[in-house]
C-alpha positions as CSV (number, residue, x, y, z in Angstrom):
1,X,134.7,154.8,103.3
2,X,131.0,155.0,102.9
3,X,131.2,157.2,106.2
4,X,133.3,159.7,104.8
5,X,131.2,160.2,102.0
6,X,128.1,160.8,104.0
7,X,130.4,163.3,106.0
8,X,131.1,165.3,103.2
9,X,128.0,165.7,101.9
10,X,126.8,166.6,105.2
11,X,129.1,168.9,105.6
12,X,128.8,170.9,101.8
13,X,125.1,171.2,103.3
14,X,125.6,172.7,106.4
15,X,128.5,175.2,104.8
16,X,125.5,176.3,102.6
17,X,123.6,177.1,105.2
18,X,126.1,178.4,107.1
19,X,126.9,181.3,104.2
20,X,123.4,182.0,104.0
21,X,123.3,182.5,107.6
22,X,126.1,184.7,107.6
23,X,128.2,182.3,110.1
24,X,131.1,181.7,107.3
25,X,131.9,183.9,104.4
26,X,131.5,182.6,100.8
27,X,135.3,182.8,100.2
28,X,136.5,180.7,103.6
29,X,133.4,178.3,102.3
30,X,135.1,177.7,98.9
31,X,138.3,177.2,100.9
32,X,136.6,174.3,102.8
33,X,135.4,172.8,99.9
34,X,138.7,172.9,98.1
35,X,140.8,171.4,101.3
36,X,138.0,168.7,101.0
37,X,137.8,167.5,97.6
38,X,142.0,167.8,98.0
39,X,142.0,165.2,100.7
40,X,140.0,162.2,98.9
41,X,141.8,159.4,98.9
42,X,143.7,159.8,95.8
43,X,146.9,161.1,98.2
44,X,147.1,156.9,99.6
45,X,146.6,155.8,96.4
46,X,150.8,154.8,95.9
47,X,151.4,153.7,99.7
48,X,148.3,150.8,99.0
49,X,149.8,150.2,95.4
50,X,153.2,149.8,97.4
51,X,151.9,148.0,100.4
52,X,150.6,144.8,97.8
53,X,153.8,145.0,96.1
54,X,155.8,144.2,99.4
55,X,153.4,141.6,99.9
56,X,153.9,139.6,97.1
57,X,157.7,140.3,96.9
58,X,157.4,139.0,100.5
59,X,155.3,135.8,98.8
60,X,158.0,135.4,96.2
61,X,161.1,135.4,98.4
62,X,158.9,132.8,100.5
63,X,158.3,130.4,97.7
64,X,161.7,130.6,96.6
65,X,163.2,129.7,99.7
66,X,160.5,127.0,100.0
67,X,161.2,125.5,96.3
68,X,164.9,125.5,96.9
69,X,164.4,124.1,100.9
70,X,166.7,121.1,100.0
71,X,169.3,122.9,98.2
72,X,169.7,125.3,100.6
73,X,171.9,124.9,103.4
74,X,170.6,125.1,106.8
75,X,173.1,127.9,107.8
76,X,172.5,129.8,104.4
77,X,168.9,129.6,105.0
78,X,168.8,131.2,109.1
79,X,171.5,133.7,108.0
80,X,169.8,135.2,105.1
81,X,166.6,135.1,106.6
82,X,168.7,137.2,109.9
83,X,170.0,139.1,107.3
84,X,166.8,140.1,105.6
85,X,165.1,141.2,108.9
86,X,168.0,143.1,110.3
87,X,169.2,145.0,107.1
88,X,164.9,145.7,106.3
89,X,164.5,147.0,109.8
90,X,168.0,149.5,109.3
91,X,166.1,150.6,106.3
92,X,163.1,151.1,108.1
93,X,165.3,153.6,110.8
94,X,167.1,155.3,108.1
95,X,163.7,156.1,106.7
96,X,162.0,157.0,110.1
97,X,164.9,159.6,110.5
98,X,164.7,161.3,107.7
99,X,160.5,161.8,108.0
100,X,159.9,159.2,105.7
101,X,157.1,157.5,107.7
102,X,155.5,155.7,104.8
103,X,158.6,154.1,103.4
104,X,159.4,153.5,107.2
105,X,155.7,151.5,107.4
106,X,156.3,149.7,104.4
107,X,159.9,148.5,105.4
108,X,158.7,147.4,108.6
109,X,156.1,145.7,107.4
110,X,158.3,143.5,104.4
111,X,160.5,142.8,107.4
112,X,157.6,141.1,109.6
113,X,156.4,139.4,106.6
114,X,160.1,138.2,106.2
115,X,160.4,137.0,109.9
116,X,156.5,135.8,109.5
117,X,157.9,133.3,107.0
118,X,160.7,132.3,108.4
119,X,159.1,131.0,110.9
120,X,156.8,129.0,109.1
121,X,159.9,127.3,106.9
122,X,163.0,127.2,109.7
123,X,159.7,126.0,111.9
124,X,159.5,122.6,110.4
125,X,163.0,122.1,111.7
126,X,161.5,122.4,115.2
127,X,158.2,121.0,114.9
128,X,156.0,124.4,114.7
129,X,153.3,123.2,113.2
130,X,152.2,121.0,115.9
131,X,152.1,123.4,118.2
132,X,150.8,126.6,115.9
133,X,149.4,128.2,118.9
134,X,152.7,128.5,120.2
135,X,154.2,130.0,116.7
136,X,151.2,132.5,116.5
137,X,152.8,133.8,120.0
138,X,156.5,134.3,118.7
139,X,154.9,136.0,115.8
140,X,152.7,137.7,117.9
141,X,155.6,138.8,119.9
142,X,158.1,139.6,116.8
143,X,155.4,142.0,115.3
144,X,154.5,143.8,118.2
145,X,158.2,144.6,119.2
146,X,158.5,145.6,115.4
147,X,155.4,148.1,115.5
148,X,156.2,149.7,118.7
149,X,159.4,150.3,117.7
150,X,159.0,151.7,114.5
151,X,155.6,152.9,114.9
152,X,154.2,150.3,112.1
153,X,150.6,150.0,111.4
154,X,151.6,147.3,109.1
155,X,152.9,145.3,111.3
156,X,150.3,145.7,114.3
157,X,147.8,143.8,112.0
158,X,150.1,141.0,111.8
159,X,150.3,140.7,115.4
160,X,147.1,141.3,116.0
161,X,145.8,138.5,113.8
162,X,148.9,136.3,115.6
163,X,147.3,137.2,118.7
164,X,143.9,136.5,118.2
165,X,145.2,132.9,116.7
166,X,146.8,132.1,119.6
167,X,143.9,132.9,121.8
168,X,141.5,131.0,120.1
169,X,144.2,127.7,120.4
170,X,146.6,128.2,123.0
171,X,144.7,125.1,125.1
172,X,141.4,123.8,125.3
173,X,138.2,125.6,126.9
174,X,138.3,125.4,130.5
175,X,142.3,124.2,130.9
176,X,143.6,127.8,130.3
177,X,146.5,128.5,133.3
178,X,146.4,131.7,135.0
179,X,150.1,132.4,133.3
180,X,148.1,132.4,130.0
181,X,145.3,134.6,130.8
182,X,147.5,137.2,132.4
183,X,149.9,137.0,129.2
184,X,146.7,137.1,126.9
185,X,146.0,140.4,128.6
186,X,149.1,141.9,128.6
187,X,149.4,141.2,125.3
188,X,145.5,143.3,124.7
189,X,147.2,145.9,126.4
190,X,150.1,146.5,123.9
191,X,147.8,146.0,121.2
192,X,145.2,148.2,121.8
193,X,148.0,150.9,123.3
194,X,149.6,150.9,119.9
195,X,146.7,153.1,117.6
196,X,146.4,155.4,120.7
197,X,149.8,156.2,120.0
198,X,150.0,155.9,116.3
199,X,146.0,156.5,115.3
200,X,144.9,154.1,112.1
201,X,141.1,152.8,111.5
202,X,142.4,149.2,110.4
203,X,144.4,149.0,113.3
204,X,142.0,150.0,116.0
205,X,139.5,147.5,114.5
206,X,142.3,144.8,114.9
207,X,142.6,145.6,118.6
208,X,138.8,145.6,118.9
209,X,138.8,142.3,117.7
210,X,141.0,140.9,119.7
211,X,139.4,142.8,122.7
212,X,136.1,140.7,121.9
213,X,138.1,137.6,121.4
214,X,139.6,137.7,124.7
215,X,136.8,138.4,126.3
216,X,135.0,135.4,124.8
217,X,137.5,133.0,125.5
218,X,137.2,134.4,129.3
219,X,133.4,133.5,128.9
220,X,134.4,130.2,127.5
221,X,136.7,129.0,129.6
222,X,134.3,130.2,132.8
223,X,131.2,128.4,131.6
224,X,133.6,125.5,131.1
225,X,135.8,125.0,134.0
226,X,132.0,125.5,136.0
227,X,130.9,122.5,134.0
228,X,127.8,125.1,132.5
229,X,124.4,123.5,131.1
230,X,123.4,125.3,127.3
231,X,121.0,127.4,129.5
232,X,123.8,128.7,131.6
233,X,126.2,129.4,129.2
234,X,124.0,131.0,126.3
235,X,122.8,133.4,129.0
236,X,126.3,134.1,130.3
237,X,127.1,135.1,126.5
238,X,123.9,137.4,125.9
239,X,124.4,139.0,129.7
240,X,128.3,139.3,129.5
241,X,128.1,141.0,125.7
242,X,125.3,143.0,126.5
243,X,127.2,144.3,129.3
244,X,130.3,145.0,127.4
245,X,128.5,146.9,124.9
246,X,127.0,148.9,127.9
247,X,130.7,149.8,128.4
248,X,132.0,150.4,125.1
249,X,128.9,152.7,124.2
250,X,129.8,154.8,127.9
251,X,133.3,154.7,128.8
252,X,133.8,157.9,125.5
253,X,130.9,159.6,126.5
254,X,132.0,159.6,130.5
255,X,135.1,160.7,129.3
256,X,134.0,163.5,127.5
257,X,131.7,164.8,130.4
258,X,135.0,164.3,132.9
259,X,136.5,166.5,130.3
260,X,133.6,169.5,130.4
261,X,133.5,169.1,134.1
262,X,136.9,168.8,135.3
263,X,138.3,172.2,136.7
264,X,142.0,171.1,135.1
265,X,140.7,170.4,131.7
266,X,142.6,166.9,130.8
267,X,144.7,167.2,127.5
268,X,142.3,165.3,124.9
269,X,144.9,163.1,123.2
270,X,144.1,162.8,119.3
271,X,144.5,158.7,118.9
272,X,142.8,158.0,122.6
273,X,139.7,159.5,121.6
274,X,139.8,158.1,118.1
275,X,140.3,154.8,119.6
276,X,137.0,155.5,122.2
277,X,134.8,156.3,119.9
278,X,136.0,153.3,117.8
279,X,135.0,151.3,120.6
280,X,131.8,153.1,121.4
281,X,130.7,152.5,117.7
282,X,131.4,148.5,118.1
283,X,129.4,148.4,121.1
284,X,126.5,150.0,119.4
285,X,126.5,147.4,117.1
286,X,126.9,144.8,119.4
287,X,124.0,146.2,120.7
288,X,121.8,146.4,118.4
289,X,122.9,142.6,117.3
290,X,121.9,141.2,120.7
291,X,118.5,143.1,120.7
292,X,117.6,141.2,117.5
293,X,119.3,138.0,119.0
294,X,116.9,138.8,122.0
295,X,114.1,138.8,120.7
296,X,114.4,135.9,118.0
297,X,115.6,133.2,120.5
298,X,113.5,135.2,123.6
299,X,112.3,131.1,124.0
300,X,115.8,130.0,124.1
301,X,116.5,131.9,127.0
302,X,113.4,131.4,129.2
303,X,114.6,128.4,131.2
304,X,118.2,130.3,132.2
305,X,118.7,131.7,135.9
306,X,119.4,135.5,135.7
307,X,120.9,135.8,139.0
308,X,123.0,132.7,138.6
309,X,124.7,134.3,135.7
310,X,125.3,137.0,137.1
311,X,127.3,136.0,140.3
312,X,129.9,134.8,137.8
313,X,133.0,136.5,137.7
314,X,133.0,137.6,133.5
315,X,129.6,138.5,133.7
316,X,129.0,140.1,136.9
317,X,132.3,141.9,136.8
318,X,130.7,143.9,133.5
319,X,127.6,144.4,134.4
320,X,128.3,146.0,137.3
321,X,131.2,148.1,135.9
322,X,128.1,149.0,133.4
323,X,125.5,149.9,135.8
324,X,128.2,152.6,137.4
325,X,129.2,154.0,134.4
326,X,125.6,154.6,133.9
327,X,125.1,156.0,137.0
328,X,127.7,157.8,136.9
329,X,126.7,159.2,133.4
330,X,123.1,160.7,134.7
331,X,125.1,162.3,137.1
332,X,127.8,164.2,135.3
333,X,125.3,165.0,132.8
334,X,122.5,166.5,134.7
335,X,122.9,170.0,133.3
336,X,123.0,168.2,129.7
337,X,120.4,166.3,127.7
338,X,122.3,164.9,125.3
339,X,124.4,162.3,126.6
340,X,121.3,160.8,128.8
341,X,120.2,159.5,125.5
342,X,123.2,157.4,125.1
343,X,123.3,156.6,128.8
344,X,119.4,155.5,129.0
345,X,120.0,153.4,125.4
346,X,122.7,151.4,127.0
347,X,120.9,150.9,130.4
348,X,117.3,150.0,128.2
349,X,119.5,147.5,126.3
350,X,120.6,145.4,128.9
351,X,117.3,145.6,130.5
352,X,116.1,144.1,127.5
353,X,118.5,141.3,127.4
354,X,117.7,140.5,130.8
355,X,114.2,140.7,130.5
356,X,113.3,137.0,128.8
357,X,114.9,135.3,132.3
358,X,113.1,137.5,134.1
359,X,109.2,138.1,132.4
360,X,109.3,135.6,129.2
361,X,106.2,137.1,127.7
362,X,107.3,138.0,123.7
363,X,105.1,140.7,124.0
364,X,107.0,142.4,126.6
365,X,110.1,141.7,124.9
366,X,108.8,142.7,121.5
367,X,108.1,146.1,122.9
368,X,111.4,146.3,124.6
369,X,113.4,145.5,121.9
370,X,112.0,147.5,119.3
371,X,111.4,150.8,121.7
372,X,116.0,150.1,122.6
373,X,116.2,149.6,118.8
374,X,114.0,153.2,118.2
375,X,115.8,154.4,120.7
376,X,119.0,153.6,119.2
377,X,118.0,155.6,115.9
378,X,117.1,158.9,118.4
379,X,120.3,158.7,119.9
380,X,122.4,158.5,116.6
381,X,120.3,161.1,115.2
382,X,120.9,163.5,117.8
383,X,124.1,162.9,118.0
384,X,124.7,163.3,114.3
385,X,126.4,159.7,113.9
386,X,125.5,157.9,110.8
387,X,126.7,154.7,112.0
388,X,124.7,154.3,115.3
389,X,121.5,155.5,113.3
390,X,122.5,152.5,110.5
391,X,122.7,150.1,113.8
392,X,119.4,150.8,114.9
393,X,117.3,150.8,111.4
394,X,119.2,147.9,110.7
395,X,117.9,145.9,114.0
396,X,114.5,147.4,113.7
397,X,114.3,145.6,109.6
398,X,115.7,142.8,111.2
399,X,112.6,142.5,114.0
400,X,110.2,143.9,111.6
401,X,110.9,140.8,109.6
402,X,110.9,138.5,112.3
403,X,107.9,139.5,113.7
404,X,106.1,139.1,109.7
405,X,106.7,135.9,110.3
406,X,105.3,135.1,113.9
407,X,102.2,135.5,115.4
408,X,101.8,137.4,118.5
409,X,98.8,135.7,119.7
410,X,96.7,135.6,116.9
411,X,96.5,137.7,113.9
412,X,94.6,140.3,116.0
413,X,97.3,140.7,118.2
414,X,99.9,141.0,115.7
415,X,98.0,143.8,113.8
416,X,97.1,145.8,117.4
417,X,100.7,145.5,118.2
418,X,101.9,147.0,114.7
419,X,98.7,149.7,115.1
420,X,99.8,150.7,118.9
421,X,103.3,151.0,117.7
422,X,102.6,153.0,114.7
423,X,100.7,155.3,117.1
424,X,103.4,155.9,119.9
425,X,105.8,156.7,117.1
426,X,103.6,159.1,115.7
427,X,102.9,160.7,118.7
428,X,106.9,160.6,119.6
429,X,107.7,162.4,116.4
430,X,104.6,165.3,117.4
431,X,105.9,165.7,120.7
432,X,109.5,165.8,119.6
433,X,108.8,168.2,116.8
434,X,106.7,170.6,119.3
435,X,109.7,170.4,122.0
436,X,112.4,171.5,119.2
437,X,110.1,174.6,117.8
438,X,109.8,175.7,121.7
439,X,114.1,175.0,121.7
440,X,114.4,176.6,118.7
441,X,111.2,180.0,119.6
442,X,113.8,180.0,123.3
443,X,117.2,180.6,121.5
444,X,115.5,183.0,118.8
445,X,114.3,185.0,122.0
């Protein structure tokens, strides 16, 4: 990943400086170095080699079934397909007890594919694809018992794509049954549960993708069932997002305060805090997505009623669980700088996003958006995260470009604008770089 690679050479850097400094000797530097350059990628290289070739022996066995469908009989066709799952899945155990986790993955994941197909092809028999929603829930459920119980990785993708297919069909916006929202979330729950328990990247995307999904659909079937105008609704969407971010950028960093400050000193499980920071970096880029989104359709959202949005259930709900975790982050962080950056970005971003139903003047919200965007970059470049730095340069091109090709005014006042800008950044970066010299003359003395 691009990520890792800036890592790495971050990290060679600051071991230079580090021997220099005597803070680590020369040999435990070249030890580093050698543990890093031994753990590229090259070690995964056979299990993704491996992982295609159960894929398309899982394509073959699928097409051959298919082509022979009439030959077949029905019997033959459910029992070897029984057969297949079963006797995979007793691999998969024999493998899992004798530490072979990857083979274990692998097995797993040929016998979801298996299962996967068979219910596409024994489905016909039942009518299935009429009703796809309701296969992408069996799926859904086959795979998820199959990667808690093995531990797959493999096979929590498949259900987490199932899942997502099923909540984007399982009935039309607005006639959603309670049963099916409360399903929909218990099924979240097992989903994003499984890469706290058995940490992988791909799979703690998946679950933040369905997270986002269901939230949507909540939004969706809200602004429906309440018979919403396009006003209504489009401001339910940038309030309701804008408040999850809020909560996805906070909920790791309260966490790791309540871990600094708590007197019992919580056990900080590996996968949960993989999986919170995960989170934390979508809802930076949600962020920084909505800023630009703010402040491009600003006009869009001049005629929608803040407080009306607001009072519904989706959006309130978040916002307010936002505005407490903010809170609650200047609080537990009052003998700390740091994390008020993080806690004052989310808090300016919604702000922002509110601002257009509140004071549509561009000019406000031009400033707003770009000083939440600049923002952004400070926070990810004192925290030393590539990623929320990349969200923030990226939404500030994004308005830079945008605001080429407007006019703020007139001409005049699109050059003053650029010129004032230009000047509070300068004078940020002189009264940042005279803070960290007094930091830096403080710790020397």
């Amino acid at each position: 990943m691009m990520f890792d690679t800036l890592y790495k050479r971050r990290l060679k850097q600051d071991l230079n400086d580090w021997v220099e400094k005597g803070l680590v000797s020369s040999q435990n530097a070249g030890q580093i170095l050698t543990e890093l350059e031994a753990s590229d990628g090259r070690s995964r290289l056979p299990m993704v080699l491996a992982g295609i070739g159960i894929v398309c022996v899982a394509l073959a066995l699928a097409a051959f079934i298919a082509a022979n469908w009439d030959g077949i009989p029905r019997m033959a066709k459910l029992t070897g397909i029984a057969v297949l799952v079963v006797g995979t899945h007793m691999l998969a155990a024999w493998a899992a007890k004798s530490g072979r986790k990857g083979v274990c993955d692998l097995a797993t994941a040929f016998a979801t594919l298996v299962f996967v197909g068979g219910m596409a092809l024994v489905g016909q028999i039942f009518h299935l694809p009429s009703d796809w929603a309701g296969g992408s829930f069996l799926v859904c459920l086959g795979a998820l018992a199959a990667s808690w119980m093995t531990g797959s990785r493999a096979s929590l993708l498949v259900a987490a794509t199932a899942a997502i297919l099923w909540q984007v069909g399982r009935s039309e916006i607005g006639e959603a049954a309670v049963s099916e929202s409360l399903i929909g979330l218990a099924l979240l729950v097992a989903i994003v549960l499984h890469p706290v328990a058995f940490p992988l990247r791909v799979s703690r995307w998946a679950a933040t993708l369905l997270a986002l999904t269901t939230y949507g659909r909540w939004l969706a079937d809200t602004a429906e069932t309440l018979g919403a105008n396009d006003d209504l609704s489009l401001a339910m969407a940038a309030l309701g997002f804008a408040g999850l971010a809020g909560l996805l950028i906070q909920t790791a960093a309260i966490s790791d305060l309540f871990v600094k400050w708590s007197s019992d000193y919580p056990d900080r499980g590996h996968g949960r805090w993989l999986m919170l920071h995960s989170l934390q970096d979508t809802g930076f880029a949600i962020l920084a997505a909505l800023l630009v989104l703010t402040l491009v359709g600003s006009s869009e959202l001049e005629d929608s009623r803040l407080a009306e949005a607001v009072m519904l259930a989706p959006v309130g709900a978040i916002i307010l669980l936002s505005l407490v975790m903010t809170a609650a982050g200047f609080l537990l962080s009052f003998k700390t700088a740091k994390p008020r950056w993080l806690f004052g970005t989310a808090l300016a971003g919604l702000v922002t996003v509110a601002t257009p139903m509140l004071l549509p003047n561009i000019i406000v919200i031009s400033g707003l958006s770009l000083g939440t965007l600049i923002l952004m970059c400070m926070t990810g470049t004192i925290y030393n995260n590539a990623f929320w730095t990349l969200c923030g340069y990226g939404g500030l091109t994004a308005a830079f470009l945008w605001l080429l090709q407007v006019t703020i005014g007139s001409l005049l006042g699109q050059s003053l604008f650029f010129l004032v800008a230009g000047i509070v950044l300068l004078g940020m970066a002189f009264a940042a770089t005279r803070f960290l010299r007094r930091q830096q003359g403080g710790a020397k003395a």
